[in-house]
N, C-alpha and C positions, 0 to 999 in steps of 0.2 A: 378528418385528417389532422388538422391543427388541434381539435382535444388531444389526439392521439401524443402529438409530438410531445407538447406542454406538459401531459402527463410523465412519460419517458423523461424530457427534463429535469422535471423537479422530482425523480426516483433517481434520477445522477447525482441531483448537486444534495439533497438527501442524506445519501450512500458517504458522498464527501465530506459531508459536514460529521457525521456519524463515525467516520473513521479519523477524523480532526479531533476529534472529541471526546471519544471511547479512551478508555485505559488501555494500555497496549506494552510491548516488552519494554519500551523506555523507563518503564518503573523497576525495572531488574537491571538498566545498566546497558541500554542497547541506545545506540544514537537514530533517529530521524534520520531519514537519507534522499528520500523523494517518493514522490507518487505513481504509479503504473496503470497502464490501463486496463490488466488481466493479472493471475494469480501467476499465470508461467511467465510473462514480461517478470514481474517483482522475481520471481523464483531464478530467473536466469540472470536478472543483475546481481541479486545477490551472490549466486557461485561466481559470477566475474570478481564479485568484489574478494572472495574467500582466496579465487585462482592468483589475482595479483598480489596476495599479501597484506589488502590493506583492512582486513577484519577475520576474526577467529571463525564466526558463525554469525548469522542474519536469520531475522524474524519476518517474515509478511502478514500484515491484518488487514487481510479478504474482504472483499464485500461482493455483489454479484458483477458488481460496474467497474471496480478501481479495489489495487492493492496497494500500501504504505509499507515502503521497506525503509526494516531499523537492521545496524550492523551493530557487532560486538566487534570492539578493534584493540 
């Protein structure tokens, strides 16, 4: 059980460091905005962010654990 978990963790913080790290829309011009814990968390802040006015369009880069959303403002 403790393999178990140990494994599972370090496939999270992995996941994190890889999405930290990776190339991502910030290189076209997109800001950094926060981390999610799923692709529809990132997906639905970023339409919040589009609905309020306070960016054009937003990126999410996925992973299977945690999404990184960038906005275009």
């Amino acid at each position: 059980m403790r393999t178990t978990i140990s494994t599972l963790s370090l496939a999270g913080l992995l996941a994190a460091a890889a999405l930290l790290l990776a190339p991502s829309a910030q290189a076209t011009g997109y800001t950094y905005v926060g981390m999610y814990p799923s692709a529809a968390a990132c997906d639905a802040a970023g339409k919040d962010y589009v609905a309020r006015g306070q960016a054009v369009s937003y990126f999410c880069d996925v992973t299977p654990t945690t999404a990184r959303l960038s906005i275009w403002s």
